[in-house]
C-alpha positions in Angstrom: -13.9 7.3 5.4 -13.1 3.5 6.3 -13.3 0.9 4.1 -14.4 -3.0 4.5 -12.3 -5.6 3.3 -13.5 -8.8 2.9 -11.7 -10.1 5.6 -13.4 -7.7 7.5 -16.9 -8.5 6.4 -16.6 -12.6 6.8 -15.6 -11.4 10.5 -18.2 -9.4 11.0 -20.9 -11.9 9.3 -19.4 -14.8 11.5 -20.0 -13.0 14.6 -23.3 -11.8 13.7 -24.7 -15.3 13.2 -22.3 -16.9 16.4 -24.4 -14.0 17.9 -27.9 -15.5 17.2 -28.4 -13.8 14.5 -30.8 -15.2 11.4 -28.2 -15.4 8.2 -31.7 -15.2 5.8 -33.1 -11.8 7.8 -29.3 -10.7 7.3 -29.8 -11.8 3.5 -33.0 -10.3 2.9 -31.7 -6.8 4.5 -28.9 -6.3 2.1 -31.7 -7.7 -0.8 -34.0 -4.8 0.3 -31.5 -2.3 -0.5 -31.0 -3.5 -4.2 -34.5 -4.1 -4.6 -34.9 0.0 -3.8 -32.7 0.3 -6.8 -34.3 -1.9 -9.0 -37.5 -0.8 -8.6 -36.2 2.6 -9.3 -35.4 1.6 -12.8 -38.7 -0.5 -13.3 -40.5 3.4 -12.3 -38.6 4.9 -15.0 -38.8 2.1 -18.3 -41.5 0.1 -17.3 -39.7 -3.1 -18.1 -39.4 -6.4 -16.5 -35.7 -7.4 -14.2 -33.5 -10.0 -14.6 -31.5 -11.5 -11.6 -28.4 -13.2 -12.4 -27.7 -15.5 -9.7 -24.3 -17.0 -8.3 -23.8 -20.3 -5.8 -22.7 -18.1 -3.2 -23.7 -15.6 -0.5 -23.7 -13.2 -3.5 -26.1 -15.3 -5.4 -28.4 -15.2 -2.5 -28.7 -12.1 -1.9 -30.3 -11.6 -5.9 -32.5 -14.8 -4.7 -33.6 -12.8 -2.3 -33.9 -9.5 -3.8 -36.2 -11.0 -6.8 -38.4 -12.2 -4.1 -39.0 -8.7 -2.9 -39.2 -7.3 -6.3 -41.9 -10.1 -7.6 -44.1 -9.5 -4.0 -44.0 -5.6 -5.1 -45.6 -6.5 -8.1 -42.6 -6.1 -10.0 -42.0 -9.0 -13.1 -38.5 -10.4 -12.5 -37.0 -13.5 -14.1 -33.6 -14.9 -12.5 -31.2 -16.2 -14.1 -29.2 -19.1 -12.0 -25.4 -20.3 -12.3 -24.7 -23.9 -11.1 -26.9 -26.5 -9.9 -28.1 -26.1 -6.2 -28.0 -29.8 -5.7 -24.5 -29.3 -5.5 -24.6 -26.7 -2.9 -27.1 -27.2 -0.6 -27.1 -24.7 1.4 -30.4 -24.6 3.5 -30.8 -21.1 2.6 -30.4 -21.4 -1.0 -33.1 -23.7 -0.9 -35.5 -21.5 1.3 -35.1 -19.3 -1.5 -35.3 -21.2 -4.3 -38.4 -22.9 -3.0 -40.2 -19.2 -2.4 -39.5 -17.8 -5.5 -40.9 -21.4 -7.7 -43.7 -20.6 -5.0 -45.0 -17.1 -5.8 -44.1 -18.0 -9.6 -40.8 -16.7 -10.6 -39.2 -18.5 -13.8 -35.7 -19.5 -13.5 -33.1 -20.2 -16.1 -30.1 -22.0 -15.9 -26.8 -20.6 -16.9 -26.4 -23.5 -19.5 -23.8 -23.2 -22.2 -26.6 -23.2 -24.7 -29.0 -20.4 -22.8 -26.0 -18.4 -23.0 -25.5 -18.1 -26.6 -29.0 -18.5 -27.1 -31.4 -15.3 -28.5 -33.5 -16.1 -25.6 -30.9 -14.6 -23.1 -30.3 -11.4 -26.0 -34.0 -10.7 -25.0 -33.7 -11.1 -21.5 -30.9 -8.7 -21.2 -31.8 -5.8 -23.7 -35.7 -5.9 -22.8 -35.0 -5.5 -19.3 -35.6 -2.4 -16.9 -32.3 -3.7 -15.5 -29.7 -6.5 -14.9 -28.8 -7.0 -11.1 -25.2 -8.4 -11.1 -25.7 -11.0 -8.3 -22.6 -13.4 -9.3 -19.6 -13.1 -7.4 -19.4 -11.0 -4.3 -16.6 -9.7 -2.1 -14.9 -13.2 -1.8 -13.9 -13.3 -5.2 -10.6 -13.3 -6.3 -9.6 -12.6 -9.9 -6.6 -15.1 -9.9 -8.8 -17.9 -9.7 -10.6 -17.3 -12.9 -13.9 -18.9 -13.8 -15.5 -20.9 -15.7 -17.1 -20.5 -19.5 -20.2 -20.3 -18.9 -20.0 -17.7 -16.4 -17.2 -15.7 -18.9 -19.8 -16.0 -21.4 -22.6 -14.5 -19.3 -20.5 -11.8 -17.7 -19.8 -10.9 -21.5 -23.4 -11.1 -22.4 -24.3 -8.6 -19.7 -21.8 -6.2 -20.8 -22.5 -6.3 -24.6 -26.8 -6.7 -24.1 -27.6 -4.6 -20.9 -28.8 -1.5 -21.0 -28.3 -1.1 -17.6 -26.6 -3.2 -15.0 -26.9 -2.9 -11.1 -24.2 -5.0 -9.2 -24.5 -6.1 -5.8 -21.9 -5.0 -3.3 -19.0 -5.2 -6.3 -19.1 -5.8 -9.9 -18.5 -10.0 -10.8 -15.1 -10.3 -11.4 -13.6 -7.2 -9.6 -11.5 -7.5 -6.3 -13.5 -5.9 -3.7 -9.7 -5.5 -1.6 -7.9 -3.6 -4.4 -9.9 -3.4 -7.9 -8.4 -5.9 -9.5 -10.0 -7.0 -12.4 -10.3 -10.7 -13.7 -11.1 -10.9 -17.8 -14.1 -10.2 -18.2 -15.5 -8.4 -15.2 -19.2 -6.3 -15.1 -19.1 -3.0 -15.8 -21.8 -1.5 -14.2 -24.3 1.1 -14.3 -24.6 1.6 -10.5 -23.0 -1.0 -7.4 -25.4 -1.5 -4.4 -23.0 -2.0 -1.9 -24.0 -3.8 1.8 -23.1 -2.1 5.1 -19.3 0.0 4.3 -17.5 0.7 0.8 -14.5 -1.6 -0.1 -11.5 -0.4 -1.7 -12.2 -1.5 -5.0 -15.3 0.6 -5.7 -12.1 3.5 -5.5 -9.2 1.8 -6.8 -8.7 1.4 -10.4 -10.0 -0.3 -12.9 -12.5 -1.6 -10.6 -13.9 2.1 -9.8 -14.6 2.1 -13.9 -16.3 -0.9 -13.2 -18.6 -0.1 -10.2 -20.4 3.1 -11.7 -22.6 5.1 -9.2 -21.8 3.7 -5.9 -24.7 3.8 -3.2 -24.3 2.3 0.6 -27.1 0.5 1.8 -27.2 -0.4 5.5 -27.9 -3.8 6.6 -28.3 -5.6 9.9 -24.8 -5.6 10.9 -24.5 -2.0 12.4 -20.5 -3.1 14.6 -17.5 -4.1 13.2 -17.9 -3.4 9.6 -14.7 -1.4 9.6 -12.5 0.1 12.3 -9.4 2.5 13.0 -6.9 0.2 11.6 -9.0 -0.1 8.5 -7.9 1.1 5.0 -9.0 4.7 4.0 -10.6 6.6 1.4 -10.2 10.4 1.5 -12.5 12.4 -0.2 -13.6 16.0 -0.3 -16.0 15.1 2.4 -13.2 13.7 4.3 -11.7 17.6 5.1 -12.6 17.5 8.8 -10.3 14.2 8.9 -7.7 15.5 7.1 -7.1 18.8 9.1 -7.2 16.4 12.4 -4.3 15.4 10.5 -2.3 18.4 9.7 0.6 19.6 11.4 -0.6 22.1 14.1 0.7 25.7 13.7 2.9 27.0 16.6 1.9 30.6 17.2 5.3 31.5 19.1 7.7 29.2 16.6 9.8 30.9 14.0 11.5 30.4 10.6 13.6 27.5 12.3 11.2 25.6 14.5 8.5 26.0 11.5 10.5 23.1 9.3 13.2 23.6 7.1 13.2 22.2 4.0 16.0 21.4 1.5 15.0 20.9 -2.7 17.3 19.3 -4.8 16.0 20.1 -8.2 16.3 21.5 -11.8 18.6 21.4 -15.0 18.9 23.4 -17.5 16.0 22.5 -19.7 13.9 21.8 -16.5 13.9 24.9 -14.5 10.4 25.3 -13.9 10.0 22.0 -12.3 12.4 23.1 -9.3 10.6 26.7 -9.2 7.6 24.3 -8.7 8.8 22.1 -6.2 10.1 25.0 -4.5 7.0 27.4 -4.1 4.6 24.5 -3.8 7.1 23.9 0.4 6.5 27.3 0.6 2.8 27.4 0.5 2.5 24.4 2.6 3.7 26.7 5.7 7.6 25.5 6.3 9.6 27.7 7.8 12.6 27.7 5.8 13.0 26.6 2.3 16.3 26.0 0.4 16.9 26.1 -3.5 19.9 24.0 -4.5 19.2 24.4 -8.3 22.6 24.1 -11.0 24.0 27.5 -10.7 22.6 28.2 -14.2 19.1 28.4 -13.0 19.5 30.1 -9.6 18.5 33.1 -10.7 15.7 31.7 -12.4 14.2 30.0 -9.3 15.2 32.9 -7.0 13.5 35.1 -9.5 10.3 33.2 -9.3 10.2 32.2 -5.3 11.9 35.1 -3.5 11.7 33.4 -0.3 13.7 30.5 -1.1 17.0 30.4 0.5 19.5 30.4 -2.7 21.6 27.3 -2.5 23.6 28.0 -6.6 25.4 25.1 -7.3 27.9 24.2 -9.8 26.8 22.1 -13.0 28.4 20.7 -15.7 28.2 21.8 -19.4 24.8 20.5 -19.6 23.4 22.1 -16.6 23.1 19.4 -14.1 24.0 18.4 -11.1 27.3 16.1 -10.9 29.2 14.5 -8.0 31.4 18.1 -7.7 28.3 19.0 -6.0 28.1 15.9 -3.7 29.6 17.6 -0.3 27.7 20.8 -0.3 24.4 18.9 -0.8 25.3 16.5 2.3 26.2 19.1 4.2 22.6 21.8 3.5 21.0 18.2 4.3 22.6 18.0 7.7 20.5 21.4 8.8 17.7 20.3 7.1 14.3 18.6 8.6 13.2 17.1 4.9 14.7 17.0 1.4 13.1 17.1 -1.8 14.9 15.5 -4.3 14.4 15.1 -8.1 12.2 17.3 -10.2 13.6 17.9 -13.5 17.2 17.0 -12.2 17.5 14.7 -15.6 18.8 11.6 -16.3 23.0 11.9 -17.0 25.0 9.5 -15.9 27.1 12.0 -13.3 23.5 13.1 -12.1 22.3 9.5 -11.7 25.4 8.7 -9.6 25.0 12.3 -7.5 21.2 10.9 -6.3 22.1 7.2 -5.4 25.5 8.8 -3.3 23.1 11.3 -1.8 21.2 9.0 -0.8 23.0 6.8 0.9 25.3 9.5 3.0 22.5 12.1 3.6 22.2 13.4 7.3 18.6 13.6 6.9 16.2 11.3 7.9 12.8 12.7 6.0 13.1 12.4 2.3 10.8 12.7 -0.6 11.9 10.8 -3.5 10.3 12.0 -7.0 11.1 12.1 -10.8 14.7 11.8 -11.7 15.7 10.5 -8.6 13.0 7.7 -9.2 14.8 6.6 -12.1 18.4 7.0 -10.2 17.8 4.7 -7.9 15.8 2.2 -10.7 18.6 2.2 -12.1 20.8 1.2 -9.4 18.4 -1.2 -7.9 19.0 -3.0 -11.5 22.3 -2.7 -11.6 23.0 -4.0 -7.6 20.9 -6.7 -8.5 22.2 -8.0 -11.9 19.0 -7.6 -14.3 20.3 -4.9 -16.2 17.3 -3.5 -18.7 18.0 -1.9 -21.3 17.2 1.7 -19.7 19.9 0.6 -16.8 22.9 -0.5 -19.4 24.0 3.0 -19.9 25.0 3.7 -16.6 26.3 0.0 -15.7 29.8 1.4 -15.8 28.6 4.2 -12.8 29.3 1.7 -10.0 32.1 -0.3 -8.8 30.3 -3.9 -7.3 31.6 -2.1 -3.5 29.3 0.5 -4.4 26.1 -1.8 -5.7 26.7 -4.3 -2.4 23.9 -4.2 -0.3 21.1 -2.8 -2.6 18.7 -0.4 -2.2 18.2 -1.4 1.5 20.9 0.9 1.9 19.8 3.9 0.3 16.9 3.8 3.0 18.3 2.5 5.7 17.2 4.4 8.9 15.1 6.9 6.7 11.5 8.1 6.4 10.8 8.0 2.7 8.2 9.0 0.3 8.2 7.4 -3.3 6.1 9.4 -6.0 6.1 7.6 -8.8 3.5 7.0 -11.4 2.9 4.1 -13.4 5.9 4.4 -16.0 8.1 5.0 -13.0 6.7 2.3 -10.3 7.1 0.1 -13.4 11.1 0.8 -13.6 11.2 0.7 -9.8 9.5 -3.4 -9.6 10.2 -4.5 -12.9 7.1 -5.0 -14.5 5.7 -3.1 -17.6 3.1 0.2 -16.9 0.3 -1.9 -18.0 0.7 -4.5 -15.2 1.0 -0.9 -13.1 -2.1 0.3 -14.1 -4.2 -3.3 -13.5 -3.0 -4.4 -10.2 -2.2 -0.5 -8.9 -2.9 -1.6 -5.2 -0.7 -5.3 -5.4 2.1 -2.8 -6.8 1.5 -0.2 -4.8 2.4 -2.3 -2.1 5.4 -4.3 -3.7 7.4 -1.0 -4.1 6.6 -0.2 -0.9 8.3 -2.9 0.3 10.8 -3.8 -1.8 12.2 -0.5 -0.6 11.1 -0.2 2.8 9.5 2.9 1.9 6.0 4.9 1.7 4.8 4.6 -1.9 2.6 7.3 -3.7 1.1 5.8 -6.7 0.0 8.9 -8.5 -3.1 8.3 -11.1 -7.1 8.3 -11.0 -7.3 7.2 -7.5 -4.4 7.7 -5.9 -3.2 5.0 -3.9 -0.6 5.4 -0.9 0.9 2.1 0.7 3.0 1.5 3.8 5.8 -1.5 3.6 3.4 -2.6 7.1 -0.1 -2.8 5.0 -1.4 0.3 5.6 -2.9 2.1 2.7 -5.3 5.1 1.9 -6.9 6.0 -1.6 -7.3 9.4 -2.4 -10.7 10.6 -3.4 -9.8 14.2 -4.3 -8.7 15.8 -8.0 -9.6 15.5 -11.6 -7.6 16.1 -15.0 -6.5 19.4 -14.1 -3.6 17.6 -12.9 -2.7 15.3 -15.8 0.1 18.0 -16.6 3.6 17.8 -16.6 4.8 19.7 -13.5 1.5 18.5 -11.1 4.2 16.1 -9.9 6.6 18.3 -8.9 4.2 20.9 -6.8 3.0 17.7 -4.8 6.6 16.4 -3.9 7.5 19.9 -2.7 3.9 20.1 -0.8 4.8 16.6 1.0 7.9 17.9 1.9 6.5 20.9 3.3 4.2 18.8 5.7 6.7 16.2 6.7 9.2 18.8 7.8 6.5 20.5 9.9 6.5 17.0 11.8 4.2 14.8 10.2 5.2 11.0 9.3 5.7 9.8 6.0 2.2 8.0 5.4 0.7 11.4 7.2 2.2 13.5 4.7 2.1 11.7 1.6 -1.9 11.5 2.1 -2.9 15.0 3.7 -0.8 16.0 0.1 -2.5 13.7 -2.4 -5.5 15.1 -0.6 -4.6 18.5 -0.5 -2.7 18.8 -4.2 -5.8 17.1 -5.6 -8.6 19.2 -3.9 -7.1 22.5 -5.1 -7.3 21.0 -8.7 -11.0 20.7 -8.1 -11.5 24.2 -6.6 -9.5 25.7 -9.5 -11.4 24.1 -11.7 -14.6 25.7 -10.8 -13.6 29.0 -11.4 -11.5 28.6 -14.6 -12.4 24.6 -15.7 -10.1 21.6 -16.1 -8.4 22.9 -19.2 -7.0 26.0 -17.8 -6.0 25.2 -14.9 -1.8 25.0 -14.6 -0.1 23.8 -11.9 1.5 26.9 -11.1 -1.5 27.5 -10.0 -2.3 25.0 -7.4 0.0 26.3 -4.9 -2.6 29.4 -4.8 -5.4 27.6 -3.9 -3.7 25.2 -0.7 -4.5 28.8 1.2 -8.3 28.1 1.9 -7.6 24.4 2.0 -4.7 24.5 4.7 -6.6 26.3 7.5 
């Protein structure tokens, strides 16, 4: 499904009017649709509405919405930020002069009527509120001002139930952004297309029950080059996506797939990475595991070409193993590289040297290797935190020249990381991760010329060119430790069986979170494992 931006909606708007057409009918159409779900709630408690009004297009749109409400019969009071004498717009007055017409009371937003009991009444002894205060223009940099801080607090604390139009005040309809405080609503209304903050956290906490009501503007709305949202409905779309199967290929033209992964203590995350390529239909998959665990993962996945290497007392991978990785690489159409590798300092070094020399050109960077190359971004550029001082000693200033640009240099990569790990990879701390996961998304993506996963409710993938998808599918099945690990080996599956990065980090999200759902049903969110998931990609990959 394609999302609107706002961008997108002031184009399509623009033209629409520069076409003839009346901006009040175009008003009065997106009104009717949250006047369907106001009146719903005035069926079921019998109660009056209350509008809360903004200056802008927003704002008009409740204007217009209580006029349809009071004409149904339906009591409504509106409540009205700013003073229109300081925006005139001619169709604010229109509909400020109808409504003092057919008798509707309006309150202004007043410091005092804020923290009066008069507006505790309003709220609480309403059917519903109708969020009408910002809309998709807003921007939660800007801030705003008391009084509207105050009222956005009032409806969150009084409210029994809140309907926004087209996005909840104070969340960024272009990546869910939140400003402090924003609406959290009951249900969001939305005009014409979804935007990507109805799906993006936290603004999909924000918009509750999200309904699509179409308006006027039937063209441009959204097109191909649009952002995505991909959910269970979306399977159609994602198969068109998948990599087609060749019914006279073999093992070798099927993709072959190379997994650098496991230590010791982490065996089962390369037996998961392993089995989860397999079961995404590559031809050829290779184990190179620390030769204390290649029994283990042969044991486990059978068809894995055994790759044993050498480890050091602790089980991991060191640079001894450096030339034998470079040269399984060289045959290989992907690589897989980090589950449960760990975090030693000969390890650490291993990745970022792999990295850089690697024949391949497909690789799907994940766990340890996420913090291997953290750390040498750090290092190479001189910030040092306090995670990155143990291994400052790692790399001679030859080695950290250039930066990471190197380590991706004529590659198609696939970053996984979740928050704690995007946050190492930008510099920022996991909360500012978890508020702004679109904005950082995108800043990994380009700071390493790479294809970012940002795992989490609402998976986000970005492209260093703009691109982006959210993923729809999954639920808490997958907040395990080893879900990570079965979707790394899954993407590399699909992107050695041809597909691009962006292709295959999405069709996986997709995937890896859809199996979670289907598993669910028969054995619920608590059971489910994700040595199981693998299982279930049979009735999904078809």
């Amino acid at each position: 499904m394609f999302l609107q931006t706002s961008k997108a909606q002031r184009t399509a708007d623009k033209k629409y009017v520069d076409g003839g057409g009346s901006l009040l009918d175009l008003i009065f159409s997106a009104a009717g649709g949250l006047a369907k779900a106001a009146e719903k709630r005035f069926e079921a408690a019998g109660k009056p509405v209350v509008v809360v009004s903004g200056v802008g297009n927003n704002g008009n749109d409740g204007l217009a919405c209580a006029c349809i409400l009071k004409s149904s019969g339906i009591p409504v009071t509106v409540i009205r930020i700013g003073d229109v004498k300081k925006h005139p717009a001619n169709d604010t007055e229109q509909l400020l002069k109808k409504l003092e017409d057919i008798g509707v009371e309006i309150s202004a937003a007043n410091m005092e009527f804020i923290f009066s009991e008069k507006l505790r009444c309003l709220l609480a002894g309403s059917s519903c509120v109708l969020d009408c205060i910002f809309g998709t223009g807003f921007d939660p940099e800007r801030g705003f001002s008391d009084e509207i801080c105050g009222l956005i607090s009032a409806i969150n604390e009084h409210s029994l139930y809140t309907i926004s139009a087209d996005i909840p005040s104070g969340v960024s309809a272009d990546s869910g952004t939140c400003s402090k405080p924003s609406v959290i609503a009951n249900e969001t209304v939305t005009f014409g297309a979804p935007k990507p903050g109805h799906f993006i956290l936290p603004g999909k906490f924000h918009t509750g029950k999200l309904t699509v009501s179409p308006i006027l503007i039937t063209e441009g709305l959204t097109d191909d080059q649009a952002p995505e949202y991909f959910s269970k409905e979306d399977s159609k779309s994602v198969r068109e996506l998948m990599p087609k199967r060749n019914p006279y290929g073999n093992k070798y033209t099927n993709g072959r797939v190379l997994v650098i992964a496991g230590s010791r203590r982490y065996a089962g995350a390369a037996v998961l990475a392993v089995s989860a390529a397999l079961r995404s239909g590559a031809g050829l998959v290779t184990a190179a595991v620390p030769g204390g665990i290649s029994s283990t993962v042969t044991a486990a996945c059978p068809e894995a070409v055994r790759l044993p290497l050498g480890s050091n007392s602790y089980g991991s991978l060191s640079m001894k193993q450096l030339d034998m990785l470079l040269d399984a690489s060289r045959i290989s159409d992907s690589v897989v590289i980090g589950p449960g590798l760990g975090r030693l300092p000969g390890t650490v070094k291993t990745v970022v040297e792999f990295l850089k020399n690697t024949g391949c050109r497909k690789i799907i960077i994940d766990a340890d290797a996420l913090f291997a190359i953290s750390v040498f971004r750090n290092l190479s550029e001189g910030s040092n935190p306090e995670f990155a001082l143990k291994y400052e000693n790692l790399f001679t200033k030859k080695e950290l020249s250039g930066g990471v640009s190197r380590l991706f240099d004529g590659k198609e990569a696939v970053l996984t990381p979740h928050s704690g790990e995007a946050a190492r990879l930008i510099g920022v701390l996991s909360e500012e991760i978890e508020s702004k996961r679109l904005e950082s998304g995108f800043k990994a993506a380009r700071d390493f010329g790479c294809t970012v996963l940002l795992k989490g409710s609402g998976t986000v993938v970005c492209t260093p060119d703009g691109r982006f998808t959210v993923n729809g599918t999954g639920n808490s099945a997958l907040s395990k430790g080893g879900s990570g690990d079965v979707l790394s080996g899954l993407i590399g599956g699909l992107m050695a069986q041809g597909l691009c990065a962006y292709d295959a980090a999405r069709c996986g999200a997709f995937i890896h979170g859809l199996a979670a759902e289907k598993l669910s049903e028969k054995m619920s969110e608590f059971a489910v494992i994700p040595g199981d998931l693998g299982l279930a990609f049979s009735e999904l990959m078809c």
